[in-house]
N, CA, C, O and CB atoms as a CASP TS submission, in Angstrom:
PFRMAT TS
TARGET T0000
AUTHOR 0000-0000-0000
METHOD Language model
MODEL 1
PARENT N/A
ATOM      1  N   UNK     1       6.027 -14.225 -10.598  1.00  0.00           N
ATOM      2  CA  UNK     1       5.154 -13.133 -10.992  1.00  0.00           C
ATOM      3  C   UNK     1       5.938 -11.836 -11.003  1.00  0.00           C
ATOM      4  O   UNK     1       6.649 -11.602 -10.026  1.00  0.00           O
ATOM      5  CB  UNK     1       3.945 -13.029 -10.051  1.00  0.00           C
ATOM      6  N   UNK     2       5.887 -10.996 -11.968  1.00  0.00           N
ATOM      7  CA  UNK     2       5.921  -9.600 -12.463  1.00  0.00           C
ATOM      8  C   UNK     2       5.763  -8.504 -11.642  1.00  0.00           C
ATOM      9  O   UNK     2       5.347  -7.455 -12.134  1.00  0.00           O
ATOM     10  CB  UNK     2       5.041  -9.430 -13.338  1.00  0.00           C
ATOM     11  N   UNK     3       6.140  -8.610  -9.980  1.00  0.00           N
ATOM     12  CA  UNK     3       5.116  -7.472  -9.538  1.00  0.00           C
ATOM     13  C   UNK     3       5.267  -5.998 -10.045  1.00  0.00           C
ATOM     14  O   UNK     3       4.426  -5.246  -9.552  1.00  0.00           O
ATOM     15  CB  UNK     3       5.169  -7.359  -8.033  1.00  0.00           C
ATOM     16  N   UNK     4       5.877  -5.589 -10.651  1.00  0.00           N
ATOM     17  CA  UNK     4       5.528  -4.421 -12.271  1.00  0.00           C
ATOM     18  C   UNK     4       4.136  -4.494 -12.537  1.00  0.00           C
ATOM     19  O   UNK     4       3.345  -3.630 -12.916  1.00  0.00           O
ATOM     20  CB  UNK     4       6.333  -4.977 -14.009  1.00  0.00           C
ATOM     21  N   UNK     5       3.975  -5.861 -12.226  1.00  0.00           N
ATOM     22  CA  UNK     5       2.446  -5.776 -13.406  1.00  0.00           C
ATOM     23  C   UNK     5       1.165  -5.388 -12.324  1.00  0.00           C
ATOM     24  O   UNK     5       0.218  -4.836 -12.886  1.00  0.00           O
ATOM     25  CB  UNK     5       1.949  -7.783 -14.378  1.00  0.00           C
ATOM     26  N   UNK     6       1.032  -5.582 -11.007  1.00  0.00           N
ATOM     27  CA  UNK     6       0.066  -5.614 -10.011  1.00  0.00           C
ATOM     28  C   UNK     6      -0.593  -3.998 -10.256  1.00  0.00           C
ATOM     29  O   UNK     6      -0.268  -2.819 -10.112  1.00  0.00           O
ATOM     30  CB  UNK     6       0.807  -5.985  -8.391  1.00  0.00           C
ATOM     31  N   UNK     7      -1.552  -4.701 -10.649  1.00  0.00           N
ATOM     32  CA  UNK     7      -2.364  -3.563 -11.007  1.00  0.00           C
ATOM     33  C   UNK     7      -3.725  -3.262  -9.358  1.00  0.00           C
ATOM     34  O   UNK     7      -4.145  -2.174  -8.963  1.00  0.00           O
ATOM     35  CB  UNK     7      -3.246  -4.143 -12.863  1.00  0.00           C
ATOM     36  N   UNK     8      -3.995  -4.412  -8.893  1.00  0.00           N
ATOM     37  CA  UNK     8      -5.006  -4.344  -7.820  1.00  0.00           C
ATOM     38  C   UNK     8      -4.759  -4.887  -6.957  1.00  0.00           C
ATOM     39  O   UNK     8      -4.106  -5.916  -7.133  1.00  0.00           O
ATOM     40  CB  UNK     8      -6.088  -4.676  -7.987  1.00  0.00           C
ATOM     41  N   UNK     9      -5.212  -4.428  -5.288  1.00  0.00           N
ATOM     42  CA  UNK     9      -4.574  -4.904  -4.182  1.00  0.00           C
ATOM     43  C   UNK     9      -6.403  -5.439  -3.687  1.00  0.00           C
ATOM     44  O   UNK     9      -7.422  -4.748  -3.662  1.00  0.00           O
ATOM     45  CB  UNK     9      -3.430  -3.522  -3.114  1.00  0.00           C
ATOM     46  N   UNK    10      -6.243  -6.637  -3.416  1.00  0.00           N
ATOM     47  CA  UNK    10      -7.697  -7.590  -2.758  1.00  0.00           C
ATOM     48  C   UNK    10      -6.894  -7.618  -1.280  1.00  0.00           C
ATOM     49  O   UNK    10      -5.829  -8.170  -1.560  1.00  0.00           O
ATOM     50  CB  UNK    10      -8.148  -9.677  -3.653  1.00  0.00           C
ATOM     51  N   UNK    11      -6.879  -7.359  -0.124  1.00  0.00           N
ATOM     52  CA  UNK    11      -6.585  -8.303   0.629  1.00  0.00           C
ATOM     53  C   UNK    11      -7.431  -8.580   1.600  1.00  0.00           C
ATOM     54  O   UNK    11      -8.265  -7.689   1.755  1.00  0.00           O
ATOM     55  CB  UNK    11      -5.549  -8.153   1.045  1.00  0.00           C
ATOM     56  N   UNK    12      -7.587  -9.997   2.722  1.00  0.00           N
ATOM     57  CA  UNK    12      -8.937 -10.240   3.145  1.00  0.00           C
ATOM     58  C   UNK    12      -9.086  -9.661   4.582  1.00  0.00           C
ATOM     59  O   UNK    12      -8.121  -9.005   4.975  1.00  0.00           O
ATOM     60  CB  UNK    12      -9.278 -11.786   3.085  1.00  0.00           C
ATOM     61  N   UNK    13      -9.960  -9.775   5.284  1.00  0.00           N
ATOM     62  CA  UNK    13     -10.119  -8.731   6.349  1.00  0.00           C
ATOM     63  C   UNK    13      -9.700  -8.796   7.521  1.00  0.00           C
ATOM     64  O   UNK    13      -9.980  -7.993   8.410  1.00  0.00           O
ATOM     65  CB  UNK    13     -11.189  -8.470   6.571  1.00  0.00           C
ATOM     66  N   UNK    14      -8.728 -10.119   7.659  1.00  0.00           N
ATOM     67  CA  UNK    14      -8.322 -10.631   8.228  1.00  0.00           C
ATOM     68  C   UNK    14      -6.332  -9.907   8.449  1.00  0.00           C
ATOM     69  O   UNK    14      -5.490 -10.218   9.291  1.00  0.00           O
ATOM     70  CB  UNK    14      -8.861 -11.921   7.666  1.00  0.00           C
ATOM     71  N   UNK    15      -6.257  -8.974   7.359  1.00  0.00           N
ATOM     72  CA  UNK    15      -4.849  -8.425   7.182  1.00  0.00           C
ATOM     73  C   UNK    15      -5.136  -7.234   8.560  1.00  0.00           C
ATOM     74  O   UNK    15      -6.223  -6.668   8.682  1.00  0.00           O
ATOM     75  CB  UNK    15      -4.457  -7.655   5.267  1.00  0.00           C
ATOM     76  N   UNK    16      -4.297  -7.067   9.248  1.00  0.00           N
ATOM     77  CA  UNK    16      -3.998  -5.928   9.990  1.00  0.00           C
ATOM     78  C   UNK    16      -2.844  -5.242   9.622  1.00  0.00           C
ATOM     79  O   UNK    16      -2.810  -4.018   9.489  1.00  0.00           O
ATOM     80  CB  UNK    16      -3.910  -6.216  11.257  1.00  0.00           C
ATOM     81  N   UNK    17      -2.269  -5.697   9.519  1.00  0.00           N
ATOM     82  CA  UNK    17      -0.397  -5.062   9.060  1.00  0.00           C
ATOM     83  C   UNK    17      -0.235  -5.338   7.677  1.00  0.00           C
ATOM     84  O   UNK    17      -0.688  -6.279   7.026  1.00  0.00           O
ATOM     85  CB  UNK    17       1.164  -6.017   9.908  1.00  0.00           C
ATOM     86  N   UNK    18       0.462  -4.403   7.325  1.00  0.00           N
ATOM     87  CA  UNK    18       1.482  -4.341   5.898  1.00  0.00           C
ATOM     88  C   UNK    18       2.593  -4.086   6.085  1.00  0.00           C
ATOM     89  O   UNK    18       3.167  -3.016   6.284  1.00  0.00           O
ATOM     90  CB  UNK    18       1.241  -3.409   4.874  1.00  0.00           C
ATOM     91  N   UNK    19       3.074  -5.545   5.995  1.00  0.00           N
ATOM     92  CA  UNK    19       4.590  -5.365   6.504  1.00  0.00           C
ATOM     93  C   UNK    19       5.680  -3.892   5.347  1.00  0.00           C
ATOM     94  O   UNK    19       5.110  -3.065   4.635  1.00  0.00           O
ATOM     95  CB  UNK    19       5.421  -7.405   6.232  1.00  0.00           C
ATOM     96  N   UNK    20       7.263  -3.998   5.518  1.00  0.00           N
ATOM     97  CA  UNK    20       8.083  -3.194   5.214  1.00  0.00           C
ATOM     98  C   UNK    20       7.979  -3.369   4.111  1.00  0.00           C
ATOM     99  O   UNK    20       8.011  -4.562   3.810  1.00  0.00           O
ATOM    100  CB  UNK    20       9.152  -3.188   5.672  1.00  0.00           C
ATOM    101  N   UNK    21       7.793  -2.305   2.855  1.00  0.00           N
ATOM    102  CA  UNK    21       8.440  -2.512   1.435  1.00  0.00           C
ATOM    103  C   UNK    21       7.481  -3.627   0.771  1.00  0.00           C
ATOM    104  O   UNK    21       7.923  -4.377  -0.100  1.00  0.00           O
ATOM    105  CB  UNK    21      10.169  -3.069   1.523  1.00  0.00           C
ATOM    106  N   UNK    22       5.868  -3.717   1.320  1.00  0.00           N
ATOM    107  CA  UNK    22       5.707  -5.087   0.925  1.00  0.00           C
ATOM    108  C   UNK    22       5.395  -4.672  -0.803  1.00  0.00           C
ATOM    109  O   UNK    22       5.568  -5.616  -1.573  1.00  0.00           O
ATOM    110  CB  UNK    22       4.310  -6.000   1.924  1.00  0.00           C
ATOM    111  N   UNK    23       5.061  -3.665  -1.282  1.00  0.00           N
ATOM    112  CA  UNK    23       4.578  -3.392  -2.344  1.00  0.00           C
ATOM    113  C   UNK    23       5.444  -2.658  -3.348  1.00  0.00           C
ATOM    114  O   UNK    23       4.964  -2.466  -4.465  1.00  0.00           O
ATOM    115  CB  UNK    23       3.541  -2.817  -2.061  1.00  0.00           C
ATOM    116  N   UNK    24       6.580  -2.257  -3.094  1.00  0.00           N
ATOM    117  CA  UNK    24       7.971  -1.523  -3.701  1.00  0.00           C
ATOM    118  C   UNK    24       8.059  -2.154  -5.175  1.00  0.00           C
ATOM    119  O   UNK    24       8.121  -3.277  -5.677  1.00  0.00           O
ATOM    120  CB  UNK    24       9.566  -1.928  -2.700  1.00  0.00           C
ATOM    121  N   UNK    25       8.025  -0.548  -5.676  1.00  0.00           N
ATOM    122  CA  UNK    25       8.341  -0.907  -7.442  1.00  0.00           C
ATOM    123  C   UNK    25       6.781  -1.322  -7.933  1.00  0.00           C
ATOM    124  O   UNK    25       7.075  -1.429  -9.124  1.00  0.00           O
ATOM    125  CB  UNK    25       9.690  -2.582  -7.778  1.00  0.00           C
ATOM    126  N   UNK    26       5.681  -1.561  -7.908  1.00  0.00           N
ATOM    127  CA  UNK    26       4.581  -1.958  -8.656  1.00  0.00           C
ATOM    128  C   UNK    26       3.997  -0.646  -9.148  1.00  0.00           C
ATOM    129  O   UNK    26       3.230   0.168  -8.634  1.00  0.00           O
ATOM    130  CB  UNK    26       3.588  -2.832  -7.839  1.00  0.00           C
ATOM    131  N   UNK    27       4.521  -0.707 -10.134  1.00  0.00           N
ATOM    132  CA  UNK    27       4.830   0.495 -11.165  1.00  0.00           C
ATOM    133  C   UNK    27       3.236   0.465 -11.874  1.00  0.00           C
ATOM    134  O   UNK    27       3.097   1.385 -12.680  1.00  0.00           O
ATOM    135  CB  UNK    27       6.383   0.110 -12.477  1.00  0.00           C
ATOM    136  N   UNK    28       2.604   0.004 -11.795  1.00  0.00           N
ATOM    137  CA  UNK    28       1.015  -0.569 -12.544  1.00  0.00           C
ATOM    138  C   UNK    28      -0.020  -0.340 -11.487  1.00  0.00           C
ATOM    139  O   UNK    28      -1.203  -0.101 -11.729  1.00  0.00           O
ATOM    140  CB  UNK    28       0.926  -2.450 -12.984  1.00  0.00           C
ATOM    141  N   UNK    29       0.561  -0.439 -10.193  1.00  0.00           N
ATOM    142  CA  UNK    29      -0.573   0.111  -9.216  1.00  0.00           C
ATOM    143  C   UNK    29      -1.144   1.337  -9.085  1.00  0.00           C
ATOM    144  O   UNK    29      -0.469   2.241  -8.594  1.00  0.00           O
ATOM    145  CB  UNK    29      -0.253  -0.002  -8.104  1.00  0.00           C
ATOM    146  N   UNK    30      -2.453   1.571  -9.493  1.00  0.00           N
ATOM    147  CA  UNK    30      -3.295   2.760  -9.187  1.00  0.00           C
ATOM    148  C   UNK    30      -4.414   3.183  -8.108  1.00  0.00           C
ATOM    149  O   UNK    30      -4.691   4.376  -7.986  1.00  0.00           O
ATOM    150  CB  UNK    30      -3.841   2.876 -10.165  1.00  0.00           C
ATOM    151  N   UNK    31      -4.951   2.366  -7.453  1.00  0.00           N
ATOM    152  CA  UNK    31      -5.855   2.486  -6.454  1.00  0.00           C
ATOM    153  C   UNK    31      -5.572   1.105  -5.329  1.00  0.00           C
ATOM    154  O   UNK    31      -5.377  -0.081  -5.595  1.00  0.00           O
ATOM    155  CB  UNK    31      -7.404   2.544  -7.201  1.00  0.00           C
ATOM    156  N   UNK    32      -5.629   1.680  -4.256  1.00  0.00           N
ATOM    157  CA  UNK    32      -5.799   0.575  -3.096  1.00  0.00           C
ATOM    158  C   UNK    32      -6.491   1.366  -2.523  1.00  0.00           C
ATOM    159  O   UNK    32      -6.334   2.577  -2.364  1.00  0.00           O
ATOM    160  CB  UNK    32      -4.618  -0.069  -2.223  1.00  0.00           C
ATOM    161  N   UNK    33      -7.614   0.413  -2.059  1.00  0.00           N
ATOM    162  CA  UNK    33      -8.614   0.178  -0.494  1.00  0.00           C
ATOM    163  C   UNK    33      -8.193  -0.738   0.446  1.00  0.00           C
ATOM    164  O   UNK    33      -8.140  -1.925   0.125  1.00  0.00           O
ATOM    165  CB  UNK    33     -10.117  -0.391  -0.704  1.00  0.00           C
ATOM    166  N   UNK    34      -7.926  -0.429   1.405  1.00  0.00           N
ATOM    167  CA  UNK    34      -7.960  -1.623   2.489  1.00  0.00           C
ATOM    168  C   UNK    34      -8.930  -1.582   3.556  1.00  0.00           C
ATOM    169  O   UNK    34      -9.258  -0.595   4.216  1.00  0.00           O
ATOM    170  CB  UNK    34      -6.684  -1.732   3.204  1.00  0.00           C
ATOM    171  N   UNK    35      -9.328  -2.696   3.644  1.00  0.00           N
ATOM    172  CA  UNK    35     -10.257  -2.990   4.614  1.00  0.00           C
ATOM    173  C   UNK    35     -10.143  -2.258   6.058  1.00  0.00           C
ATOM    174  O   UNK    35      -9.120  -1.625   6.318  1.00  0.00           O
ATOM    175  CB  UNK    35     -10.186  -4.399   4.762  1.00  0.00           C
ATOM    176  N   UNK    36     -11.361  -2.364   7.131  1.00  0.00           N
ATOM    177  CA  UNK    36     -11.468  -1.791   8.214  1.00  0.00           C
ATOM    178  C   UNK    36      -9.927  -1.700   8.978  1.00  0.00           C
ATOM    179  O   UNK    36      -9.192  -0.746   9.235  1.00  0.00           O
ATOM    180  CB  UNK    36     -12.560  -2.536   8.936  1.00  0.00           C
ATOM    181  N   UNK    37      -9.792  -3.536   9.261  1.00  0.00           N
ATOM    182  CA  UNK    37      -9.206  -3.904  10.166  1.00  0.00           C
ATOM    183  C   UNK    37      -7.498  -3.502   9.809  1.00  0.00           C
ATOM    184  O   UNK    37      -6.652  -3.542  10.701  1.00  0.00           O
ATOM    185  CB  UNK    37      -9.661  -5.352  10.370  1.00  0.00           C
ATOM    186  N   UNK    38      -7.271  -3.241   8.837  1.00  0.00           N
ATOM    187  CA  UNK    38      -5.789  -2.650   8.477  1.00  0.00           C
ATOM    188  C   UNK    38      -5.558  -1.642   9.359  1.00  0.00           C
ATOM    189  O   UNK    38      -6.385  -0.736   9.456  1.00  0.00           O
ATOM    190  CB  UNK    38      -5.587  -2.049   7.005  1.00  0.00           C
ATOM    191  N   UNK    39      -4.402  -1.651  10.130  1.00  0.00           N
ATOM    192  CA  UNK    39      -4.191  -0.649  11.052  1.00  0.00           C
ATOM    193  C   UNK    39      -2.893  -0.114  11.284  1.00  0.00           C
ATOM    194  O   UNK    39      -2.625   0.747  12.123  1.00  0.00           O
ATOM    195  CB  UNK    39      -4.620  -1.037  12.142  1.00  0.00           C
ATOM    196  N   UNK    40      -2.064  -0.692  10.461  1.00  0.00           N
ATOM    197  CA  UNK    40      -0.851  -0.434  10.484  1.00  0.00           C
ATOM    198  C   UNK    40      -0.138  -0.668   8.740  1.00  0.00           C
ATOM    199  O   UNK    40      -0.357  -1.644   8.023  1.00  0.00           O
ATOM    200  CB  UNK    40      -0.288  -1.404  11.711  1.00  0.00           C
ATOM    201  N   UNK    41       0.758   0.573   8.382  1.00  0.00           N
ATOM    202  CA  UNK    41       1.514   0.706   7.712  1.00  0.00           C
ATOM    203  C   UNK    41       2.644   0.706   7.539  1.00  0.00           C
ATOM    204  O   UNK    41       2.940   1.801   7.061  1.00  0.00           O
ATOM    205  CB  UNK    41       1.347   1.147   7.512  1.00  0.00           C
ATOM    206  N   UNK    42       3.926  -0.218   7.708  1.00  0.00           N
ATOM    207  CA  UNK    42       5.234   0.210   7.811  1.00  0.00           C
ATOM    208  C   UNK    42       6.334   0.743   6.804  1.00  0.00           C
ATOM    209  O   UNK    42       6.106   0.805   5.596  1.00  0.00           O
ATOM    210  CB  UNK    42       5.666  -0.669   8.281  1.00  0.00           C
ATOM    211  N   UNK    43       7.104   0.987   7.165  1.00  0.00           N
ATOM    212  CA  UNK    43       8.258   1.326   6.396  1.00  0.00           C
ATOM    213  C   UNK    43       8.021   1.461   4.770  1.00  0.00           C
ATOM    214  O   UNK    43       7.881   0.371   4.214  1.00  0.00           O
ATOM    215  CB  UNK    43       9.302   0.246   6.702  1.00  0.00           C
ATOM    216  N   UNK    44       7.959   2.534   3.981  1.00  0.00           N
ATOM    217  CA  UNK    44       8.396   2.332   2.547  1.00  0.00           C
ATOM    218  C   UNK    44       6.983   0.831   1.682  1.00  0.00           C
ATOM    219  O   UNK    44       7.120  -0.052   0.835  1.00  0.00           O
ATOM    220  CB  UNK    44      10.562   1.628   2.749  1.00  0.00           C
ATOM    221  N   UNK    45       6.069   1.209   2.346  1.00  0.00           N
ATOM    222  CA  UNK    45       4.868  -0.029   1.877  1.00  0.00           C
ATOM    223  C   UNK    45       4.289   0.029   0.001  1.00  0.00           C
ATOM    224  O   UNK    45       3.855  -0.850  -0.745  1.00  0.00           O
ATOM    225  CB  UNK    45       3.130   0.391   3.085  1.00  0.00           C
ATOM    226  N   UNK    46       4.563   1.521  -0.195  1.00  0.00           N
ATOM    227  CA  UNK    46       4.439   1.731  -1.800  1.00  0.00           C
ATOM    228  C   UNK    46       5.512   2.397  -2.508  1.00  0.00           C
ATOM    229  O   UNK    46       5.341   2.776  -3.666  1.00  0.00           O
ATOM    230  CB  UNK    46       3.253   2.544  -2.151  1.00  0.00           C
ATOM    231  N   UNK    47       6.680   2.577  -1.855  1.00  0.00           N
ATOM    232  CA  UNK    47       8.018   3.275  -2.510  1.00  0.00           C
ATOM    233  C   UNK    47       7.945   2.928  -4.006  1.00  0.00           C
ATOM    234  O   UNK    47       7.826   1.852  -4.592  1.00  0.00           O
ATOM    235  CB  UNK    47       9.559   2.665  -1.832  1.00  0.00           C
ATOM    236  N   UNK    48       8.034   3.946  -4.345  1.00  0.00           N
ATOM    237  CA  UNK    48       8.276   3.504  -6.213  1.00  0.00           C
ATOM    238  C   UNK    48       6.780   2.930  -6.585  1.00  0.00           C
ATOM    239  O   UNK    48       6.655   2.171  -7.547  1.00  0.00           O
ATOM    240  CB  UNK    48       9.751   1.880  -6.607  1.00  0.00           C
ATOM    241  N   UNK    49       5.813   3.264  -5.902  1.00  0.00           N
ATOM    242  CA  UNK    49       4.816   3.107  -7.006  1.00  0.00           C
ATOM    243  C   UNK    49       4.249   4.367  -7.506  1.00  0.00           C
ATOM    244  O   UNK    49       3.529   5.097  -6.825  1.00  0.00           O
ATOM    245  CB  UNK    49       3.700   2.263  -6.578  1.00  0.00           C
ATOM    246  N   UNK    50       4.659   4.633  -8.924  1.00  0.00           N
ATOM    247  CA  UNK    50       4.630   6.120  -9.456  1.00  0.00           C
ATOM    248  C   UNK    50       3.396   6.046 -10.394  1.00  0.00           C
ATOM    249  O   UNK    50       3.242   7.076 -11.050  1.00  0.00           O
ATOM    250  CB  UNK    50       6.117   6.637 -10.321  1.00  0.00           C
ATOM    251  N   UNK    51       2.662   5.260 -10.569  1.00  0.00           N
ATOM    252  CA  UNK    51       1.667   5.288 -10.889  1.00  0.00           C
ATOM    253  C   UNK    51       0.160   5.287 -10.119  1.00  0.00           C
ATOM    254  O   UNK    51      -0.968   5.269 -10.611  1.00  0.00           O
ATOM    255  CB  UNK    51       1.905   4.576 -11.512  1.00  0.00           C
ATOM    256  N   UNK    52       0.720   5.321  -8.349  1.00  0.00           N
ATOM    257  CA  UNK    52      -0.477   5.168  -7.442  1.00  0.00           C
ATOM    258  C   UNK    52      -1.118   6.522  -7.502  1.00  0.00           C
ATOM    259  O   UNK    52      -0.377   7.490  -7.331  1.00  0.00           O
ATOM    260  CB  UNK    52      -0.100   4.730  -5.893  1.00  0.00           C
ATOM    261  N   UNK    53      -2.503   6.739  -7.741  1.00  0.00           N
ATOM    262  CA  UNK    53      -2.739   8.173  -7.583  1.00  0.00           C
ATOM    263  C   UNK    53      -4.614   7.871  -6.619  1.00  0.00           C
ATOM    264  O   UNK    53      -5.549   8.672  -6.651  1.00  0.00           O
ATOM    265  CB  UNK    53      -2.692   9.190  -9.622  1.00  0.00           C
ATOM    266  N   UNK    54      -4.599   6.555  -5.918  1.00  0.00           N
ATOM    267  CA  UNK    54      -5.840   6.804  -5.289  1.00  0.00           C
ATOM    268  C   UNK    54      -5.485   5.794  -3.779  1.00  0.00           C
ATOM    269  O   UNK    54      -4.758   4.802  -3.725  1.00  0.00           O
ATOM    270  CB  UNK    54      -7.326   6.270  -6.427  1.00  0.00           C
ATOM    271  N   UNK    55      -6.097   6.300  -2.896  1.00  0.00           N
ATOM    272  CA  UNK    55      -5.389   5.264  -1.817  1.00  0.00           C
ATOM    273  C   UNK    55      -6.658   5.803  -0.720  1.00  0.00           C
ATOM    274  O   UNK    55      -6.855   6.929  -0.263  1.00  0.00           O
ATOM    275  CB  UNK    55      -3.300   5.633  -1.254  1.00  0.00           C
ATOM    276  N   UNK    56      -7.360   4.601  -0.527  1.00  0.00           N
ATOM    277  CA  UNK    56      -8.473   4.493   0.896  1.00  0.00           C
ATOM    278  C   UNK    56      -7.316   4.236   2.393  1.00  0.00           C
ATOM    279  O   UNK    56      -6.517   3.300   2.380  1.00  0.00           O
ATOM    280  CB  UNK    56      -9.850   2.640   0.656  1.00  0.00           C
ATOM    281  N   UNK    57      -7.374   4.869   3.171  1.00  0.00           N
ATOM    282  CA  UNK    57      -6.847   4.155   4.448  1.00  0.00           C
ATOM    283  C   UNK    57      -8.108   4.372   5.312  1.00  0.00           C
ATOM    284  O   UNK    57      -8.879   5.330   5.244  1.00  0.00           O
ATOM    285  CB  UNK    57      -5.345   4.834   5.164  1.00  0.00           C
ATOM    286  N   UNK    58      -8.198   2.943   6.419  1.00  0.00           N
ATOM    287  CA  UNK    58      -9.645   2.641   7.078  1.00  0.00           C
ATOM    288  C   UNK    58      -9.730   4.087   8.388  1.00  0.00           C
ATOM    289  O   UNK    58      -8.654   4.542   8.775  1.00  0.00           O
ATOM    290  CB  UNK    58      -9.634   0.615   7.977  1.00  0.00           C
ATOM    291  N   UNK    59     -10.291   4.337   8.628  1.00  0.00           N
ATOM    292  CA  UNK    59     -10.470   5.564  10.179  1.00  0.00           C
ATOM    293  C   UNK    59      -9.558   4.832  10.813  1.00  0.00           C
ATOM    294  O   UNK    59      -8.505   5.417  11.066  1.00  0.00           O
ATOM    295  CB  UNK    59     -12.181   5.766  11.293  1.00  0.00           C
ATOM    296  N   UNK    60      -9.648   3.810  11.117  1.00  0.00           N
ATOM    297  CA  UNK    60      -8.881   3.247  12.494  1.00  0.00           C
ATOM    298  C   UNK    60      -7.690   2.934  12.459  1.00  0.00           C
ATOM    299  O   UNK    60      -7.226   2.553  13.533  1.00  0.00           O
ATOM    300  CB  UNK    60      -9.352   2.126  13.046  1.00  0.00           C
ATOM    301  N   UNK    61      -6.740   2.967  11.234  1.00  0.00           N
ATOM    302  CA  UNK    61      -5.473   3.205  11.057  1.00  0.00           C
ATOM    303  C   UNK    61      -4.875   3.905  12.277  1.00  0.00           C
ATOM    304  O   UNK    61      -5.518   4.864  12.703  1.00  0.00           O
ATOM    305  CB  UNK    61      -5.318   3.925   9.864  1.00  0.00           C
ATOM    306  N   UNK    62      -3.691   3.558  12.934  1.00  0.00           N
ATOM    307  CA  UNK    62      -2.688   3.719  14.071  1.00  0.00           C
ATOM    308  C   UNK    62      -1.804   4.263  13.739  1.00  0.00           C
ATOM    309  O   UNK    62      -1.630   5.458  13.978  1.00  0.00           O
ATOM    310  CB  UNK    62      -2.204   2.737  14.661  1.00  0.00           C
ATOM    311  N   UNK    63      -0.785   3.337  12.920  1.00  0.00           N
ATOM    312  CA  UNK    63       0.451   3.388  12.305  1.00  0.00           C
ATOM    313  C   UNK    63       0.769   3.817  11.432  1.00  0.00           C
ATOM    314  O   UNK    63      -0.001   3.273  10.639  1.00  0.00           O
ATOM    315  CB  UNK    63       0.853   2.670  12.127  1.00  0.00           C
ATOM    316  N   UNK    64       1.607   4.692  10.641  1.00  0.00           N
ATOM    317  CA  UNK    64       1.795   5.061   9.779  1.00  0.00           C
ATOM    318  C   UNK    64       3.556   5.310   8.797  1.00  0.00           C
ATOM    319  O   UNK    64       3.914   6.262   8.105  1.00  0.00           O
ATOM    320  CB  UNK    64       1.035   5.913  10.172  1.00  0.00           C
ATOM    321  N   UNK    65       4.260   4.075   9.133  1.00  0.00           N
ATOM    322  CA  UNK    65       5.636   4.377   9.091  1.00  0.00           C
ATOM    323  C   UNK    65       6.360   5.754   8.189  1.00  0.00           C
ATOM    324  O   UNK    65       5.643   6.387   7.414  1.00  0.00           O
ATOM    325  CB  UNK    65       6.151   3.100   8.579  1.00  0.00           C
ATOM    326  N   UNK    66       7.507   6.045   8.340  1.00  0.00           N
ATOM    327  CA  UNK    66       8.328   6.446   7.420  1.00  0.00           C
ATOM    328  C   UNK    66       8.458   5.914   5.725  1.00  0.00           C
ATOM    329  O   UNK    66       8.897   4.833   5.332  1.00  0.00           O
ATOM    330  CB  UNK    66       9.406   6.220   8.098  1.00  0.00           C
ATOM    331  N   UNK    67       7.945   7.013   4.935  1.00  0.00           N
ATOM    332  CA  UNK    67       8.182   6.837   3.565  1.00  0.00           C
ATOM    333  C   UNK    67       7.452   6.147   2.873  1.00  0.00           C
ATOM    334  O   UNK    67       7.723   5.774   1.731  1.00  0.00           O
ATOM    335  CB  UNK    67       9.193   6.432   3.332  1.00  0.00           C
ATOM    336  N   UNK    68       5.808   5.743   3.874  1.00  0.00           N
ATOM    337  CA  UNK    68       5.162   4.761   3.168  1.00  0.00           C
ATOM    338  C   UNK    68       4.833   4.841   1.659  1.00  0.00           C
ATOM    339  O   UNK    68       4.579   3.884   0.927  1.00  0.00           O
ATOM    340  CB  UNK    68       4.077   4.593   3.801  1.00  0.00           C
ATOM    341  N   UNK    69       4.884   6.220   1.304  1.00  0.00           N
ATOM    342  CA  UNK    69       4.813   6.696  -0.203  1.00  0.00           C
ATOM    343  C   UNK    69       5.729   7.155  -0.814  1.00  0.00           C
ATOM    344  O   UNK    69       5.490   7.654  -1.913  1.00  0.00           O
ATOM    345  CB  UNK    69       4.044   7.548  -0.455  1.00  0.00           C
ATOM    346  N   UNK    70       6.983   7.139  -0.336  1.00  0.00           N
ATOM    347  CA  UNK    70       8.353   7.659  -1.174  1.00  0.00           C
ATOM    348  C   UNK    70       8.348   7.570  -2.447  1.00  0.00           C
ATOM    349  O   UNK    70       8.205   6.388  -2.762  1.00  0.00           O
ATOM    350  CB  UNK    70       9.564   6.985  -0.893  1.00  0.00           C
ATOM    351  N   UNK    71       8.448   8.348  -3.468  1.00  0.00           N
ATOM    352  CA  UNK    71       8.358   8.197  -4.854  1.00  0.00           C
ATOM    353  C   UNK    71       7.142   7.894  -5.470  1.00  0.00           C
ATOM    354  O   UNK    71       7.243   7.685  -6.679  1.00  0.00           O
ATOM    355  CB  UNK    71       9.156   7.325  -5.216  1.00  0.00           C
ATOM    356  N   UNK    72       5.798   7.791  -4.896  1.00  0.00           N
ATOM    357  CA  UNK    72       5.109   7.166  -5.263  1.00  0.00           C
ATOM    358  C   UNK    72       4.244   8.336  -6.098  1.00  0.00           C
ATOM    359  O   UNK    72       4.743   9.460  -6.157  1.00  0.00           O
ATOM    360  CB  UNK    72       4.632   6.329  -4.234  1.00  0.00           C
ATOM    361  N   UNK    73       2.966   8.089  -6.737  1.00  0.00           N
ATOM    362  CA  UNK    73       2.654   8.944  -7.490  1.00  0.00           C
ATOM    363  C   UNK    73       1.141  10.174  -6.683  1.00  0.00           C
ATOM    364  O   UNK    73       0.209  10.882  -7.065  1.00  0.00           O
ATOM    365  CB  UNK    73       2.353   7.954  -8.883  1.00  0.00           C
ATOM    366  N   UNK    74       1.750   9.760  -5.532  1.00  0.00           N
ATOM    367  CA  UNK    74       0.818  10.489  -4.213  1.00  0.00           C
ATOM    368  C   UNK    74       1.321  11.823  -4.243  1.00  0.00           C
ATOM    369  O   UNK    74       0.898  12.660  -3.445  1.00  0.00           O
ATOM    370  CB  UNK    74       1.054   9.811  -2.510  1.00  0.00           C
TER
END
């Protein structure tokens, strides 16, 4: 798969972490929500997504690494 092309992020509620770099380069991504239980962000999680211009994070978010938006369209 293309991830260039990932246009939408589903993930189930069961995700707490987003690991390092997991989303780098998805140049097609424009909006993410994540669920409650997401509570952690690491390292560089949307670097290079220059097309992101909407982003939910839950209240209960903790973590918040370095560069989670580097380049991105935030």
């Amino acid at each position: 798969m293309d991830s260039r092309k990932l246009a939408t992020i589903n993930l189930p509620s069961s995700i707490t972490t987003i690991d390092n770099m997991s989303f780098v380069g998805c140049t097609s991504l424009k909006n993410v929500r994540f669920e409650a239980s997401v509570d952690t962000l690491h390292f560089a999680v949307f670097q290079d997504c220059d097309s992101l211009r909407d982003i939910h994070l839950p209240e209960g978010i903790r973590i918040v690494e370095g560069q989670v938006f580097a380049y991105s369209g935030l």
